[in-house]
C-alpha angles and dihedrals in degrees: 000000000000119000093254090052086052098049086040090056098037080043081059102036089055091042088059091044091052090059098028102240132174109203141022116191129195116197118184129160118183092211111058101016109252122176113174144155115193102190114191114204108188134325101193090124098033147287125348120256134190162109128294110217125202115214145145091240108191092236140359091254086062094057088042086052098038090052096044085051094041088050106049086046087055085055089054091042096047095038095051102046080052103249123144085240131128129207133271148146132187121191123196109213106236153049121310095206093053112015111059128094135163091257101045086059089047088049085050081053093052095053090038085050085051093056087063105226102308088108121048116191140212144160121297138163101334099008120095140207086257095056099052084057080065099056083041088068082064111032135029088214103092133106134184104060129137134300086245097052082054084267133145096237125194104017091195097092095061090030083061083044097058084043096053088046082052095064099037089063094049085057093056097049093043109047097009082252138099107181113114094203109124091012130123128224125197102207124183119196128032102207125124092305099033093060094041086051090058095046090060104043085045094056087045095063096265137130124238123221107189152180147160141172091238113075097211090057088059093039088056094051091052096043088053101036102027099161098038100056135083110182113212125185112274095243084058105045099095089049087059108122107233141123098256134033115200112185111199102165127059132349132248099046094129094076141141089278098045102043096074089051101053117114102181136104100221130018114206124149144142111250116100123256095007089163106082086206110017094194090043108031094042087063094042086050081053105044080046084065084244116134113211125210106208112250099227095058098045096046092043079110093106094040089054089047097053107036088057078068089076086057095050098284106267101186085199088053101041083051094050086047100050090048085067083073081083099062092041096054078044082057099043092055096047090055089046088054090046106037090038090233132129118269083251092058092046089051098054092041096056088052091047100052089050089051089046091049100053092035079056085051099047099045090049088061090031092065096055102041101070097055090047088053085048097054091049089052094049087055097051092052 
């Protein structure tokens, strides 16, 4: 092994010992072109479960770095909405408007089937819905495939749904009532979930402030919720004054620019990372007077839809289940009032406990499994 091969595998290995990960996995197959990394966080409390994204990452470092990031956030996501699921990511190196086919995602099954179960798949940024019936014709662990495959189909709607349960909770902490009549919510982006998420705070008595970057999104809300809506430019939409901010695009639009601008009570929304800083920008949130309902947990919607596939999908249950996401973002501010602690801190600690705890459990009948399974092969020989 040359001297840059050594420095490229100890670079890995510390990499996985930073975040604590159990698994990377490299996945390359000459024929069709596959170019894939499956990492596997922790399963303490199960299997790993998560998204394959698609992407022209710059360099295979990025896409090291991008699916040992993407993983450890699934843990945190799976072990706070409650679910015995543990965290994981693949990426498929390339670009998802010229590079699929039907045989390069059967070639990604074949490589998901090998891991045995400890990493269950399903559709991500540049991965659809269609693809992941492709890598169903190889694995059985896959999730996220359509109504008629048995399937749970388009997660959004109960995404938008655990959303929705997020603020109303916020609402509740922060003014001892939850009811959105006669509220105003500041939502940018009007995707899947965006839409769904003004169709609910509408039909709750609100008032929807919007904006995105694409003219017919904000054509079709009009169009449905005429009278509820008031559409803002897209550079405005976070200085909107409201109760409630839910941001549904891109991250990191709580940042040192946009915070002094803020005039909401409660910020609460269902893109990733939208805390630019999530140590920083969690405590200026809180010396603003603006309490902040961690993204992962509020937008665990499409987690908790998918993974009841694994169950025989149930679209009633997925929905009661994701309505839980209310009483956890009341726990996590309670933890963040008692411990002293921002509402990011009290998140990850509460996943972590859970983690901690079952990892506690296994390891006590784990060590004493393995003498008694010594003792049985001793007596067979």
């Amino acid at each position: 092994m040359s001297t840059s091969e050594r420095e490229t595998t100890g670079g890995i290995f510390e990499q996985l010992a930073e975040r604590d990960h159990e698994q990377l996995v490299f996945c390359y197959d000459e024929i069709t072109g596959l170019k894939a990394i499956i990492g596997i966080h922790d399963t303490t409390l199960g299997p790993a479960l998560g998204g394959c994204r698609m992407w022209r990452y710059a360099s295979e470092a990025d896409a090291i770095r991008d699916v040992l990031r993407l993983s450890r956030g699934m843990t945190y996501k799976a072990a706070a909405a409650g679910l015995n699921l543990g965290g994981g990511k693949a990426v498929i190196i390339g670009d998802s408007k010229t590079d699929k086919s039907e045989m390069l995602f059967r070639s990604y099954g074949r490589f998901v089937q090998g891991v045995g179960g400890r990493y269950i798949t399903a559709e991500d940024v540049g991965t659809s819905v269609r693809d992941m019936e492709w890598v169903r014709m190889e694995t059985d662990y896959v999730v996220g495939i359509s109504r008629a495959l048995g399937g749970s189909g388009d997660p959004s709607p109960v995404t938008a749904f655990g959303t929705f349960q997020g603020i109303r909770a916020a609402l509740k902490w922060s003014t001892g009532n939850d009811s959105l009549h006669g509220r105003t919510v500041a939502i940018q982006g009007l995707g899947h979930v965006g839409y769904h998420l003004v169709k609910l705070v509408t039909e709750a008595g609100a008032r929807a402030v919007v904006a995105d970057i694409f003219e017919d999104a904000i054509q079709r809300v009009i169009i449905d919720f005429a009278n509820m809506v008031d559409v803002v430019p897209p550079a405005e939409i976070h200085a909107a004054a409201c109760d409630v901010f839910a941001p549904c695009a891109l991250g990191a639009v709580i940042n040192d620019d946009t915070i002094p601008q803020l005039k909401c009570q409660i910020v609460c929304g269902s893109a990733n990372n939208i805390l630019a800083d999530e140590d920083k920008h969690a405590r200026a949130l809180e010396q603003k007077g603006i309490l902040y309902a961690p993204d992962y947990v509020v937008n665990a919607g499409g987690l908790i839809n998918v993974a009841n596939e694994l169950e025989g999908y149930n679209h009633e249950r997925a929905l009661q289940q994701a309505g839980g996401i209310y009483d956890i973002t009341t726990q996590i501010f309670q933890i963040a009032r008692t411990e002293e602690t921002t509402t990011v801190q009290a998140a990850n600690a509460l996943a972590e406990r859970r983690i901690t705890g079952a990892g506690k459990l296994r390891d006590r009948f784990v060590s004493r499994r393995p003498a008694r399974m010594m003792r049985n092969m001793r007596t067979d020989i």
